[in-house]
PDB file of N, CA, C and O in Angstrom:
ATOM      1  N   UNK A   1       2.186 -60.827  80.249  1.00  0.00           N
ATOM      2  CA  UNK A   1       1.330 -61.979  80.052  1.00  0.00           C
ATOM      3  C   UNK A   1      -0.109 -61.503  79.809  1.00  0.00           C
ATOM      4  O   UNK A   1      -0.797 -60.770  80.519  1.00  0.00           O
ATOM      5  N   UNK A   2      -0.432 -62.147  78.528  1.00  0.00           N
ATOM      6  CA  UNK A   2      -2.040 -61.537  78.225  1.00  0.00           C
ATOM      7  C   UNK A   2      -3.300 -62.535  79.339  1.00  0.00           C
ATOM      8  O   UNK A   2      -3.182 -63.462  80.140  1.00  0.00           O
ATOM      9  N   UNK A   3      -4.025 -62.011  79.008  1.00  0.00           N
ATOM     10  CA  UNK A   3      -5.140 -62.844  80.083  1.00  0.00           C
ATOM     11  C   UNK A   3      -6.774 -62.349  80.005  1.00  0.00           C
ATOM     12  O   UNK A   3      -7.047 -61.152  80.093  1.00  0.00           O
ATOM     13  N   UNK A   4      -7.698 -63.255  79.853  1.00  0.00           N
ATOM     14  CA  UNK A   4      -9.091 -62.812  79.510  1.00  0.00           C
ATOM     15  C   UNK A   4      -9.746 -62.656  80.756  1.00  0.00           C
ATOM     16  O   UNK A   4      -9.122 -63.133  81.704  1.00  0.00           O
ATOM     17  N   UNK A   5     -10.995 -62.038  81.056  1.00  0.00           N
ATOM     18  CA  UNK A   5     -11.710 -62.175  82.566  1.00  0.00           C
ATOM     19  C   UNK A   5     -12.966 -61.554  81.783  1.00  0.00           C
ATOM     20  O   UNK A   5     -13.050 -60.684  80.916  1.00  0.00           O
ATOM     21  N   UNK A   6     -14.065 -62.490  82.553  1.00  0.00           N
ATOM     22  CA  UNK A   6     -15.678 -62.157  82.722  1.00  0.00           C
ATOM     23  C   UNK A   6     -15.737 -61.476  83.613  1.00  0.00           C
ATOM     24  O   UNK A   6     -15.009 -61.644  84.591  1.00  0.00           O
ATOM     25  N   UNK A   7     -16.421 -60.729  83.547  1.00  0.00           N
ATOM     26  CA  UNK A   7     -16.717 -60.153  84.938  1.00  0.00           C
ATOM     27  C   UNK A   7     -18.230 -59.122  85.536  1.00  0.00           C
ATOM     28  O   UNK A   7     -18.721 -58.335  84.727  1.00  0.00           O
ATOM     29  N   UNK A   8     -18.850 -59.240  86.981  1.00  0.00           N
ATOM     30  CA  UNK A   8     -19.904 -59.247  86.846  1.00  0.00           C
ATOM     31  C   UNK A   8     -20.058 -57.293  88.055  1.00  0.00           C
ATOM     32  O   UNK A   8     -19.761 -57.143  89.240  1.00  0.00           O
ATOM     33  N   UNK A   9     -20.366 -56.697  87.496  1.00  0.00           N
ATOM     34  CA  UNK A   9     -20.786 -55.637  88.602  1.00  0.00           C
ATOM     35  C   UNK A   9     -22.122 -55.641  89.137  1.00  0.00           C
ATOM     36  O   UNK A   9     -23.111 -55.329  88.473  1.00  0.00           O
ATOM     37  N   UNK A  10     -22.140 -55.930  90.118  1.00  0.00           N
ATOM     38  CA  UNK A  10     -23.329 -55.640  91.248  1.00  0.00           C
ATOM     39  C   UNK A  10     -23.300 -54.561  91.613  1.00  0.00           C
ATOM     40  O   UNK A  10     -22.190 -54.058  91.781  1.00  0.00           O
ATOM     41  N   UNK A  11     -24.641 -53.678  91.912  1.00  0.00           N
ATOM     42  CA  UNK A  11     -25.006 -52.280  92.928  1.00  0.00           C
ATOM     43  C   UNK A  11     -25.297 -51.683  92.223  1.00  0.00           C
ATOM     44  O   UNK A  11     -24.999 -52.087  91.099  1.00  0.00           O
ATOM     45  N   UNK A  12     -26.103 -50.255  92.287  1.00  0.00           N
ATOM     46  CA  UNK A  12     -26.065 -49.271  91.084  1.00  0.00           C
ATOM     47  C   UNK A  12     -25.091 -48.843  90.439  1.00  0.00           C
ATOM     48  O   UNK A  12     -24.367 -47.894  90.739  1.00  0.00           O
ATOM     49  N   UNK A  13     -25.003 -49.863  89.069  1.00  0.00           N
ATOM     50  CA  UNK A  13     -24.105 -49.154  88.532  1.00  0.00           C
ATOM     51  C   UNK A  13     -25.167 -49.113  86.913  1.00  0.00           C
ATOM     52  O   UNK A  13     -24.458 -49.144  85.908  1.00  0.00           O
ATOM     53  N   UNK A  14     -26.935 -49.040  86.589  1.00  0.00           N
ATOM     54  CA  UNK A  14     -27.007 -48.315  85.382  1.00  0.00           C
ATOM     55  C   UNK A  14     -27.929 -47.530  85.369  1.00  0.00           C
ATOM     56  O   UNK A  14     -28.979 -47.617  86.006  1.00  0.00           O
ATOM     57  N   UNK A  15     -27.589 -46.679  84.613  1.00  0.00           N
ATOM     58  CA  UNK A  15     -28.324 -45.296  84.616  1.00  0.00           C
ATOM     59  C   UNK A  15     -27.140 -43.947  84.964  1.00  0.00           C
ATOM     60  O   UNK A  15     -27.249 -42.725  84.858  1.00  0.00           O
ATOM     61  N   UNK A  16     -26.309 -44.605  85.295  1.00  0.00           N
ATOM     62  CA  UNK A  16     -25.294 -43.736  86.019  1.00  0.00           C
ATOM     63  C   UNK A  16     -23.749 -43.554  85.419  1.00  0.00           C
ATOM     64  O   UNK A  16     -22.726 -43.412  86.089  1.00  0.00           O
ATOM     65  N   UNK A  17     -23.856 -43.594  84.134  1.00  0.00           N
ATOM     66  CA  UNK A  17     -22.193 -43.829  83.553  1.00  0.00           C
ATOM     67  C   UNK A  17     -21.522 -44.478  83.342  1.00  0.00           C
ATOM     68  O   UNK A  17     -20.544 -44.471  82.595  1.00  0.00           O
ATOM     69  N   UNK A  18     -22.118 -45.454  84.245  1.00  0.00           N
ATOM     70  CA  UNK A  18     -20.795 -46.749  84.739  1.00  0.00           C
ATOM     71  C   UNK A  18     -20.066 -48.033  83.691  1.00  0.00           C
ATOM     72  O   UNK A  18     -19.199 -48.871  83.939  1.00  0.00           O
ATOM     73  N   UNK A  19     -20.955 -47.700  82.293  1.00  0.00           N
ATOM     74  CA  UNK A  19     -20.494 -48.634  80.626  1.00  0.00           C
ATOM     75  C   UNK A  19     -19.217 -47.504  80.305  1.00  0.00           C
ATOM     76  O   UNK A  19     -18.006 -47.702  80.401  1.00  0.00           O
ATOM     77  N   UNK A  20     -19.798 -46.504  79.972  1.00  0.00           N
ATOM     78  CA  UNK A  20     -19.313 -45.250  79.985  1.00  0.00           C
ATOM     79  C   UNK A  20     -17.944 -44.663  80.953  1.00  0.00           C
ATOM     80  O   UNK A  20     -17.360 -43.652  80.565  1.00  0.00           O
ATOM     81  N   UNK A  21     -17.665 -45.104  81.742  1.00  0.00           N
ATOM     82  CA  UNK A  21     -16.962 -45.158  82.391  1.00  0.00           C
ATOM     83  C   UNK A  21     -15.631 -46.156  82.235  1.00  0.00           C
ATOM     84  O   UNK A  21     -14.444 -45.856  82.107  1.00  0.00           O
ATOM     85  N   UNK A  22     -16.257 -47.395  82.294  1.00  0.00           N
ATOM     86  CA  UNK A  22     -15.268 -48.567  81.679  1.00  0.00           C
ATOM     87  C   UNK A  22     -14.898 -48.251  80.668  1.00  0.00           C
ATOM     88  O   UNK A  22     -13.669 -48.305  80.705  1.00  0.00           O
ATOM     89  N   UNK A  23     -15.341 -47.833  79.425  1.00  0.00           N
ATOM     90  CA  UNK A  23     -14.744 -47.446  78.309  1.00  0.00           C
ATOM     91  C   UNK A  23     -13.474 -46.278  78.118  1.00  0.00           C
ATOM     92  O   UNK A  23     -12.557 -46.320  77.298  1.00  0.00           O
ATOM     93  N   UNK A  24     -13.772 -45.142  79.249  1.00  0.00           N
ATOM     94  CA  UNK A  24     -12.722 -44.881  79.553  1.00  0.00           C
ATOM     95  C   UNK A  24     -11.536 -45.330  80.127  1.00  0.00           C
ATOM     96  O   UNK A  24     -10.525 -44.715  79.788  1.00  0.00           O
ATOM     97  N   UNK A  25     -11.404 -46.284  80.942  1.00  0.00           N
ATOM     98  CA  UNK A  25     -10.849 -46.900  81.600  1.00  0.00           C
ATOM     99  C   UNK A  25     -10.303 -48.050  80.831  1.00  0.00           C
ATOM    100  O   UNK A  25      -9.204 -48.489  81.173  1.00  0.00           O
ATOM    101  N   UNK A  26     -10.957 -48.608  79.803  1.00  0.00           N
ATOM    102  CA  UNK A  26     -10.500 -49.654  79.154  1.00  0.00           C
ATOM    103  C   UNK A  26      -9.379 -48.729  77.841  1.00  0.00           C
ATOM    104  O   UNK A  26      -8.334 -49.294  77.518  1.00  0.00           O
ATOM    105  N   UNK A  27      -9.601 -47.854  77.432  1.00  0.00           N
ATOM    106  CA  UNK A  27      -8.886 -46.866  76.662  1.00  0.00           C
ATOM    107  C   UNK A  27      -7.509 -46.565  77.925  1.00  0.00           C
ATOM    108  O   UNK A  27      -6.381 -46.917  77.580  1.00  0.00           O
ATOM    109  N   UNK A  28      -7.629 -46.141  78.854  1.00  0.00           N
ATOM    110  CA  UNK A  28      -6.390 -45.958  79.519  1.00  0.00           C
ATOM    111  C   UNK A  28      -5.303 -47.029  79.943  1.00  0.00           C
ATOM    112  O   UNK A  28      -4.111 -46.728  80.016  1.00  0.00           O
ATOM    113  N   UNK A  29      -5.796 -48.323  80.224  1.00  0.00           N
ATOM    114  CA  UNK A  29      -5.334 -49.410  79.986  1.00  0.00           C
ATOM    115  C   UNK A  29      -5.339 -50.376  79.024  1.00  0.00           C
ATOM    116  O   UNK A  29      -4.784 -51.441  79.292  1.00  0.00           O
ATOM    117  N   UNK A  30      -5.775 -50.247  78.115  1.00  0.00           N
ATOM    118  CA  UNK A  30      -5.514 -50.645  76.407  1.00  0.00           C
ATOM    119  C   UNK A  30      -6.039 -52.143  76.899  1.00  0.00           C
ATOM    120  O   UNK A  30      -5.378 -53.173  77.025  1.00  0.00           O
ATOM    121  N   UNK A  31      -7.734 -51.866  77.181  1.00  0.00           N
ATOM    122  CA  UNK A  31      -8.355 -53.349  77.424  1.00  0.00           C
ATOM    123  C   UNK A  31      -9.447 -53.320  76.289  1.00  0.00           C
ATOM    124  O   UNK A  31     -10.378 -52.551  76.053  1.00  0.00           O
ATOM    125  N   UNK A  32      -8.944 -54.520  75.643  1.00  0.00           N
ATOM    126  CA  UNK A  32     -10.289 -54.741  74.990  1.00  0.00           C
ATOM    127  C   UNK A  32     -11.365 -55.858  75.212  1.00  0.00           C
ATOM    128  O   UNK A  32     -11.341 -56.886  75.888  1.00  0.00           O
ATOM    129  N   UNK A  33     -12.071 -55.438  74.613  1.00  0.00           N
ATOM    130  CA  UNK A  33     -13.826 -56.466  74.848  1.00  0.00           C
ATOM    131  C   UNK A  33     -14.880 -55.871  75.178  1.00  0.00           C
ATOM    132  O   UNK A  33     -15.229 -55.077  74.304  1.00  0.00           O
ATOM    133  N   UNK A  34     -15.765 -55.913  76.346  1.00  0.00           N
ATOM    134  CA  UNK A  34     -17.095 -55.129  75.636  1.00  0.00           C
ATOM    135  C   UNK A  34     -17.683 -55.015  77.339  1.00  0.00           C
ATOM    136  O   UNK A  34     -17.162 -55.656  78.252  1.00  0.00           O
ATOM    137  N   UNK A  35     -18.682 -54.211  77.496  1.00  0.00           N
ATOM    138  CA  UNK A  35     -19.634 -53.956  78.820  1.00  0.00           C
ATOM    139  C   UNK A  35     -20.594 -53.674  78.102  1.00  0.00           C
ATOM    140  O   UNK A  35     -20.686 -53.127  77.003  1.00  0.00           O
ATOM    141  N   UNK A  36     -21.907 -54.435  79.393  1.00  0.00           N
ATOM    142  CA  UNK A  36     -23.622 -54.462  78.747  1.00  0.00           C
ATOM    143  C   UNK A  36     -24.211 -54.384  79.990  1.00  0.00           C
ATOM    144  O   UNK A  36     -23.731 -54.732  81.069  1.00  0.00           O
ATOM    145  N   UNK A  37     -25.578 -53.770  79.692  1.00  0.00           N
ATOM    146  CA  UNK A  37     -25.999 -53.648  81.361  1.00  0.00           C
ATOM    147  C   UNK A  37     -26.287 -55.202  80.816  1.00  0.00           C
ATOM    148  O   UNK A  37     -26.367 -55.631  79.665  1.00  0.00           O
ATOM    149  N   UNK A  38     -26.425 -55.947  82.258  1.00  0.00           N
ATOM    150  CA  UNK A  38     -28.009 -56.807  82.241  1.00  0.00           C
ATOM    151  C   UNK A  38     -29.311 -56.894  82.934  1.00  0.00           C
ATOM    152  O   UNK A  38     -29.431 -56.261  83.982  1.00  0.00           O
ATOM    153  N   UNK A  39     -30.334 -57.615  82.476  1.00  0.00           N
ATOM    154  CA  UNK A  39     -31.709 -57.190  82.475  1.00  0.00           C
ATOM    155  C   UNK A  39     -31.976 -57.101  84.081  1.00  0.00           C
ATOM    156  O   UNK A  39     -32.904 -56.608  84.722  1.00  0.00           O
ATOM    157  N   UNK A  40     -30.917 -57.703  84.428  1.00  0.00           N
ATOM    158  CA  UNK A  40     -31.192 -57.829  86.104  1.00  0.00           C
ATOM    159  C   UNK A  40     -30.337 -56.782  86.817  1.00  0.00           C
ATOM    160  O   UNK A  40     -30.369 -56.956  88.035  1.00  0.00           O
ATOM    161  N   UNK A  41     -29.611 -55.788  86.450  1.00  0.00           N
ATOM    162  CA  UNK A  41     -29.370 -54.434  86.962  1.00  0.00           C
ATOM    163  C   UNK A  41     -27.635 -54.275  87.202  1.00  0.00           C
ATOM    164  O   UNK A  41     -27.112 -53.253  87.646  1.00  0.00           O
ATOM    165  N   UNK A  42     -26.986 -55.369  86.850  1.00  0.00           N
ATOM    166  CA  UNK A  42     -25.719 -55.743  86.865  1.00  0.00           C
ATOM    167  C   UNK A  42     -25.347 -55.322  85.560  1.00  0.00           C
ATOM    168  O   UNK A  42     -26.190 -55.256  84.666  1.00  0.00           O
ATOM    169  N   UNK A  43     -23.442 -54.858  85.269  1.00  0.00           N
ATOM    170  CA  UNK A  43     -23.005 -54.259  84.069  1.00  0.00           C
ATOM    171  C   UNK A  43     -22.231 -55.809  84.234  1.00  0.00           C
ATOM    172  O   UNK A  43     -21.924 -56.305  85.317  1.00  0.00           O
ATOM    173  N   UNK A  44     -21.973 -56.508  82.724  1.00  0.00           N
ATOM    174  CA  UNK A  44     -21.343 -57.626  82.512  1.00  0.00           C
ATOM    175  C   UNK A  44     -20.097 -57.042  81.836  1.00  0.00           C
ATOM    176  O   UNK A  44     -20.169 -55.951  81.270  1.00  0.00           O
ATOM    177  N   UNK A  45     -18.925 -57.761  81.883  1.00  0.00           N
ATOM    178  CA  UNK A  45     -17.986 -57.290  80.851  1.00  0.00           C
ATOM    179  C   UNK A  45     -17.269 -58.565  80.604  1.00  0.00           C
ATOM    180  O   UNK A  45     -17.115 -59.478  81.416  1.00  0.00           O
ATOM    181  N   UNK A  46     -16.824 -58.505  79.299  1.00  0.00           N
ATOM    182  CA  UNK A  46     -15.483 -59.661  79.017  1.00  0.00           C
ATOM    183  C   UNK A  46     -14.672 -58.633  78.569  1.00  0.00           C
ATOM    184  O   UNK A  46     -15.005 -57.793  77.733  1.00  0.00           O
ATOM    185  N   UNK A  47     -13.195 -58.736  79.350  1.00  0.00           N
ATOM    186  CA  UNK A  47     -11.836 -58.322  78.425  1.00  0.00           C
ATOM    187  C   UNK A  47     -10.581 -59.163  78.455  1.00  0.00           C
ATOM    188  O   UNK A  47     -10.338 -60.221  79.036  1.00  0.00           O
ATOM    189  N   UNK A  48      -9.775 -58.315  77.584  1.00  0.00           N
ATOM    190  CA  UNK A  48      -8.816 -59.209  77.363  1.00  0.00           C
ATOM    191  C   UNK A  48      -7.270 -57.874  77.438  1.00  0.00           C
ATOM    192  O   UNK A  48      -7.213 -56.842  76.769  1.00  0.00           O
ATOM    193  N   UNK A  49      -6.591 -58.190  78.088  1.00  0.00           N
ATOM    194  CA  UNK A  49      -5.217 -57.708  78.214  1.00  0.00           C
ATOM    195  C   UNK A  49      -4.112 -57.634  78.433  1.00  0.00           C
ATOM    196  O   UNK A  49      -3.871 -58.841  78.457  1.00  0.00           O
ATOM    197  N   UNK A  50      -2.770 -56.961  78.712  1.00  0.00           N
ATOM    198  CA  UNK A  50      -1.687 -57.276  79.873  1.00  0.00           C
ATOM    199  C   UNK A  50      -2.699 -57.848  81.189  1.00  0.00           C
ATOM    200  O   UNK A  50      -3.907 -57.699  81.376  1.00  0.00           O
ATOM    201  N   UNK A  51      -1.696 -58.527  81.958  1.00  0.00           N
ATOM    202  CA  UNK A  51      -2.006 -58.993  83.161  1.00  0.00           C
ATOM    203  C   UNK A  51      -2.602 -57.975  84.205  1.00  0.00           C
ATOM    204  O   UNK A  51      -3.664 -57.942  84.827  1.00  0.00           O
ATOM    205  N   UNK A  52      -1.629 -57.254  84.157  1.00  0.00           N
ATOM    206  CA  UNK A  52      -1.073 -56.452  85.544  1.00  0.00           C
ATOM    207  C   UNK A  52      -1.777 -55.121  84.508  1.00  0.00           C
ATOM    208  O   UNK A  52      -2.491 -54.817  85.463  1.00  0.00           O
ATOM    209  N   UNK A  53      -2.014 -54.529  83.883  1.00  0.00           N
ATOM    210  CA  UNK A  53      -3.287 -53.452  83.365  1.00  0.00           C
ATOM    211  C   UNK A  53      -4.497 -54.116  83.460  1.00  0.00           C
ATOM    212  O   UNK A  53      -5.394 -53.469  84.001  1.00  0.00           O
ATOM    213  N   UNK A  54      -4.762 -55.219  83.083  1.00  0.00           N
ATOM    214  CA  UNK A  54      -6.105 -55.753  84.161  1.00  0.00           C
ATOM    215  C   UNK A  54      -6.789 -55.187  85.339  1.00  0.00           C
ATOM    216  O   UNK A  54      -7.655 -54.376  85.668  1.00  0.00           O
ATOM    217  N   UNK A  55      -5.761 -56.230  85.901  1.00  0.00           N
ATOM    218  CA  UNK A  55      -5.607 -55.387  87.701  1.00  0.00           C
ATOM    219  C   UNK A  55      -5.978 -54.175  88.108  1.00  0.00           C
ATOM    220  O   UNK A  55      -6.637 -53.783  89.071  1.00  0.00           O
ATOM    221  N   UNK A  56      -5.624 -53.824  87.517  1.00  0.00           N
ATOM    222  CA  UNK A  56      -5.136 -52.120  87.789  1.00  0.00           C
ATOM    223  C   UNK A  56      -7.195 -51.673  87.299  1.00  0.00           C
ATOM    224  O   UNK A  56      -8.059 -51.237  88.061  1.00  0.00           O
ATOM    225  N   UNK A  57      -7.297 -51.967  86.042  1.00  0.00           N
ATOM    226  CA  UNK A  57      -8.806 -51.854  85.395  1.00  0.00           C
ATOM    227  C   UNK A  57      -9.582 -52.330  86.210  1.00  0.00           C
ATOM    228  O   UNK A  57     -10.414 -51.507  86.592  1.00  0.00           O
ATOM    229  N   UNK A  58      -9.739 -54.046  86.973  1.00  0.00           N
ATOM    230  CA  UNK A  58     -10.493 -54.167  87.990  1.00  0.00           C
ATOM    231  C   UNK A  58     -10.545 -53.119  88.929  1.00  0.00           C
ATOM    232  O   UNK A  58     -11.564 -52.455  89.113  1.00  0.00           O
ATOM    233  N   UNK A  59      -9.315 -52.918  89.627  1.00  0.00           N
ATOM    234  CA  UNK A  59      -9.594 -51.984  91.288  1.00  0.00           C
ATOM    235  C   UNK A  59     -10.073 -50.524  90.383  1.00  0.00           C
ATOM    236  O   UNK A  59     -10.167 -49.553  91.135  1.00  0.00           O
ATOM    237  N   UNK A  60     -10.331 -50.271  89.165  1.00  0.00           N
ATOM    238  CA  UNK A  60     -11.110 -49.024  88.779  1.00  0.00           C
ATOM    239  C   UNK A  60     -12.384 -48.937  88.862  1.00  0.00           C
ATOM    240  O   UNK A  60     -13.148 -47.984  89.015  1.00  0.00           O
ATOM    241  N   UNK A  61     -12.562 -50.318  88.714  1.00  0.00           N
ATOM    242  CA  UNK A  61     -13.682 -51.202  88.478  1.00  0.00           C
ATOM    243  C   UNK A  61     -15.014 -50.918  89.709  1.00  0.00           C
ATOM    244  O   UNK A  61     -16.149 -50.472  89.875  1.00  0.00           O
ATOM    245  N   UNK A  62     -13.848 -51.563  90.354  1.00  0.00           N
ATOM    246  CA  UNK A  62     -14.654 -51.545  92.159  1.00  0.00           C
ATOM    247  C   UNK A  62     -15.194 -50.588  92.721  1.00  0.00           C
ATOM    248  O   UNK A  62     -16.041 -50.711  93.606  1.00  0.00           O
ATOM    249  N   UNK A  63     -14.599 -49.089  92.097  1.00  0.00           N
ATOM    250  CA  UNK A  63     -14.737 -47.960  92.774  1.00  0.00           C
ATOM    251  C   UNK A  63     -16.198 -46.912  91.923  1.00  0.00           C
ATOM    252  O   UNK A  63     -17.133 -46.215  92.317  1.00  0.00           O
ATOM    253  N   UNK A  64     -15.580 -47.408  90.473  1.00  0.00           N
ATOM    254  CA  UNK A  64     -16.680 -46.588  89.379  1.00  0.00           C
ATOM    255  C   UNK A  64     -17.151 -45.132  89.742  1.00  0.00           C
ATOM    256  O   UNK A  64     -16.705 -44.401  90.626  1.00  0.00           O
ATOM    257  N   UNK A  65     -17.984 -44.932  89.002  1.00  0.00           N
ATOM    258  CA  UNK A  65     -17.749 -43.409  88.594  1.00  0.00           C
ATOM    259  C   UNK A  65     -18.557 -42.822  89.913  1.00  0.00           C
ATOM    260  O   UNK A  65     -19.147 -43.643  90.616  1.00  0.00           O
ATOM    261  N   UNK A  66     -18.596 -41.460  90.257  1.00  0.00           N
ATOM    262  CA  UNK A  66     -18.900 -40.510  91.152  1.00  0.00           C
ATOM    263  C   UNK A  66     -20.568 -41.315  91.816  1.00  0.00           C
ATOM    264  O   UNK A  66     -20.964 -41.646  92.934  1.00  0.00           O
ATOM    265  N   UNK A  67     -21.222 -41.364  90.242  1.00  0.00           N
ATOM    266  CA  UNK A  67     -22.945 -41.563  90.940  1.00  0.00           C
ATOM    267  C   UNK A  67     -23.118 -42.594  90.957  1.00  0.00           C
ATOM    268  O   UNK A  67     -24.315 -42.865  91.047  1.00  0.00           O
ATOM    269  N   UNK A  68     -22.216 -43.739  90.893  1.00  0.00           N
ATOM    270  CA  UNK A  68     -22.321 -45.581  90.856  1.00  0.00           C
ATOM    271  C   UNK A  68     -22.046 -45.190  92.316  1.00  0.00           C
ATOM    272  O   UNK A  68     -21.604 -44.205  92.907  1.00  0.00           O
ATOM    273  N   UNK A  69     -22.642 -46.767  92.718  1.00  0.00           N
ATOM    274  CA  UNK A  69     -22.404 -47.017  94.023  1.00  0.00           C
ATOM    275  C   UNK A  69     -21.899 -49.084  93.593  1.00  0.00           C
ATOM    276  O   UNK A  69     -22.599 -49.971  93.106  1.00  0.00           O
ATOM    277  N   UNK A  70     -20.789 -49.098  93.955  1.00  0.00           N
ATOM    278  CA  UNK A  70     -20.072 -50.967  93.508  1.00  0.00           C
ATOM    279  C   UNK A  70     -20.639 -51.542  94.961  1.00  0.00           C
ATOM    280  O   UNK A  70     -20.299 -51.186  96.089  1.00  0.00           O
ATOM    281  N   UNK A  71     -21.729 -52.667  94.523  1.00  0.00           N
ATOM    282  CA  UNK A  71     -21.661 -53.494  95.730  1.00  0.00           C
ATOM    283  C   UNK A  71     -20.730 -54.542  95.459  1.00  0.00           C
ATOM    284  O   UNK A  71     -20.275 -54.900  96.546  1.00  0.00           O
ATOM    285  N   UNK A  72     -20.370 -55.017  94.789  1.00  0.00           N
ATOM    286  CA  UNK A  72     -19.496 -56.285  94.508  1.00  0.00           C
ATOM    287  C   UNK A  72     -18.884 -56.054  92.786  1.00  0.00           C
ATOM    288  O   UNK A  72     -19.523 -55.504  91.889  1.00  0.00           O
ATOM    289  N   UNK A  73     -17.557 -56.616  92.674  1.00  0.00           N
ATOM    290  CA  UNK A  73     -17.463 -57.292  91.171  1.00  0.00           C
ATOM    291  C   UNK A  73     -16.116 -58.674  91.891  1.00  0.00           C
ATOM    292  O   UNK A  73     -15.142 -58.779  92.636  1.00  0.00           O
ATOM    293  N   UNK A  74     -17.120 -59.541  90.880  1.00  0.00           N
ATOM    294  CA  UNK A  74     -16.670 -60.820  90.398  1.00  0.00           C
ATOM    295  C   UNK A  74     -16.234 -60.965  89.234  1.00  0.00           C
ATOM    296  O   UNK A  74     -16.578 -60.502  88.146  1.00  0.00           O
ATOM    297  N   UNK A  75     -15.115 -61.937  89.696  1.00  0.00           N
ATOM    298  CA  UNK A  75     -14.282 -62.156  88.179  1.00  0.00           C
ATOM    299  C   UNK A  75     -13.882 -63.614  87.885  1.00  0.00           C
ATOM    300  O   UNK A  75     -13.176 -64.368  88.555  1.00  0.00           O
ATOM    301  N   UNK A  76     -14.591 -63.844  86.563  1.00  0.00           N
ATOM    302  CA  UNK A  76     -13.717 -65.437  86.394  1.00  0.00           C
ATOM    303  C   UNK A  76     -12.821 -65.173  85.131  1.00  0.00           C
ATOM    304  O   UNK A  76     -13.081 -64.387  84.220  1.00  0.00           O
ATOM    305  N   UNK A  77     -11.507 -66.131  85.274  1.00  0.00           N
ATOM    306  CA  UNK A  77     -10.555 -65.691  84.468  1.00  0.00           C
ATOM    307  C   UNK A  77     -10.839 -66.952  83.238  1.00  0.00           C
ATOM    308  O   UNK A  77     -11.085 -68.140  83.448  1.00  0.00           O
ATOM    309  N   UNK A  78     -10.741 -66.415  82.236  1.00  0.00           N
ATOM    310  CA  UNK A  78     -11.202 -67.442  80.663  1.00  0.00           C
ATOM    311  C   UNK A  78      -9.765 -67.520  79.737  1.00  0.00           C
ATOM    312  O   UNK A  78      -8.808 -66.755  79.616  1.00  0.00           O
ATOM    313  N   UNK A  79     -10.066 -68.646  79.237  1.00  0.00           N
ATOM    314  CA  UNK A  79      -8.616 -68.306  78.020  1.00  0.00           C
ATOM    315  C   UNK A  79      -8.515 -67.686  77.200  1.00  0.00           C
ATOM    316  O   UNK A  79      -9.200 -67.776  76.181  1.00  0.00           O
ATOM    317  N   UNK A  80      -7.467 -66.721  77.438  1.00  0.00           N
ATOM    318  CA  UNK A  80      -7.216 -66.022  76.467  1.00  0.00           C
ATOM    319  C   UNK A  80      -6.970 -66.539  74.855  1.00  0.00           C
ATOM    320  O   UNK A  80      -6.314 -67.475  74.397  1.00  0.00           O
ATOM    321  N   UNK A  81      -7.855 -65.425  74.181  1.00  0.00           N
ATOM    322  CA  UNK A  81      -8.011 -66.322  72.616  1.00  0.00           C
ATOM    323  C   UNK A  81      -7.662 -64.819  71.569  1.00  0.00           C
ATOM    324  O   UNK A  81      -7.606 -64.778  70.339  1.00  0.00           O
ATOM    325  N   UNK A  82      -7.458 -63.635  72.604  1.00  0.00           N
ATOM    326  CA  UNK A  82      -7.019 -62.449  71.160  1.00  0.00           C
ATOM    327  C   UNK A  82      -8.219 -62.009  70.025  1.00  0.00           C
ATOM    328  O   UNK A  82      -8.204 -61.712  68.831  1.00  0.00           O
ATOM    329  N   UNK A  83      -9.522 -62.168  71.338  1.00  0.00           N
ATOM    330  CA  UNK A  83     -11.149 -62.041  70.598  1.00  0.00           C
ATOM    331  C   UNK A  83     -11.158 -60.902  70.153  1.00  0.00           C
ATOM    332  O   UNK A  83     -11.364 -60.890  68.939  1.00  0.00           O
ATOM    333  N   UNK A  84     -10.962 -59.485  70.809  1.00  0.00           N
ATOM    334  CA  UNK A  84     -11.288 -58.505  70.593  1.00  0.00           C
ATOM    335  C   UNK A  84     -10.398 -57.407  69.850  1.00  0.00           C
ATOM    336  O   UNK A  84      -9.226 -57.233  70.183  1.00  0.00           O
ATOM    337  N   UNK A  85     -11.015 -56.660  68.808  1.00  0.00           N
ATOM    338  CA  UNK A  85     -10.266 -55.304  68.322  1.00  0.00           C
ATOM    339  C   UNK A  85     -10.015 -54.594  69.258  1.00  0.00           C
ATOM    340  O   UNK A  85      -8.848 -54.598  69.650  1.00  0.00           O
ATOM    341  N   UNK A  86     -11.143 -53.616  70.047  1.00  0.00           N
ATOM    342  CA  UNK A  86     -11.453 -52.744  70.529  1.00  0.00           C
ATOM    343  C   UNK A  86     -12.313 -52.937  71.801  1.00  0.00           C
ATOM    344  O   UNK A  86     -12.873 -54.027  71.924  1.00  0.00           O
ATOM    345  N   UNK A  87     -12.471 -52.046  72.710  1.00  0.00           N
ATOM    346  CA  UNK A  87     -13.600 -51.803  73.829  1.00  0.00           C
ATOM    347  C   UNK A  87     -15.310 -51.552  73.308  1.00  0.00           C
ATOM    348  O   UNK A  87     -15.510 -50.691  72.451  1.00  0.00           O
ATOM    349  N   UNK A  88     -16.021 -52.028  73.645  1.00  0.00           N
ATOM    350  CA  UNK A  88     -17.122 -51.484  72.649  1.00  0.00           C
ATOM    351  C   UNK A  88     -18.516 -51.540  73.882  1.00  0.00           C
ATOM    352  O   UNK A  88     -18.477 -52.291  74.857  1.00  0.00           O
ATOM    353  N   UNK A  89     -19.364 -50.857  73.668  1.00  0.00           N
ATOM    354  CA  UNK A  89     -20.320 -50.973  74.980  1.00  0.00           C
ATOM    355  C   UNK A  89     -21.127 -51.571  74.205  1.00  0.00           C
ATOM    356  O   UNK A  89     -20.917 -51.449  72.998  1.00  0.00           O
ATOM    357  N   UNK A  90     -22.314 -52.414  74.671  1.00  0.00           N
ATOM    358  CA  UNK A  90     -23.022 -53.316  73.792  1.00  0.00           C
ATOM    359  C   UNK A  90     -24.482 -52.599  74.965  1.00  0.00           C
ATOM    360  O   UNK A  90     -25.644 -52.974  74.803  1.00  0.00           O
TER     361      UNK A  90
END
């Protein structure tokens, strides 16, 4: 089952890999859509994928790379609409 999600990272996660990171991660679970810092210090992402490779991409999510530190990620789930080619960092 395919399925879309917004989703918001809180804590240090820029300056530190952490777009860069998802992109790997979105390549290992064949997620597409996009990560951006925003101006307020949070990485945003929309993707779209299997269900259950989602999942799996969130709890990657939570943990992020060596020099991130995750205070939180939030997720709202959107309808899936088959937006994206590819992963792309914006």
């Amino acid at each position: 089952m395919k399925a879309k999600y917004k989703i918001t990272v809180k804590g240090s996660v820029q300056g530190v890999g952490y777009r860069y990171f998802c992109y790997r991660k979105a390549k290992e679970y064949s997620v597409k859509g996009y990560a951006k810092n925003n101006f307020n210090g949070n990485v945003d992402l929309v993707v779209e994928g299997e269900k259950g490779l989602l999942s799996d991409f969130i709890n990657d999510l939570k943990i992020g790379p060596a020099n991130a530190y995750v205070n939180s990620v939030s997720v709202e789930e959107l309808e899936f609409n088959n937006e994206f080619l590819d992963f792309t960092i914006s």
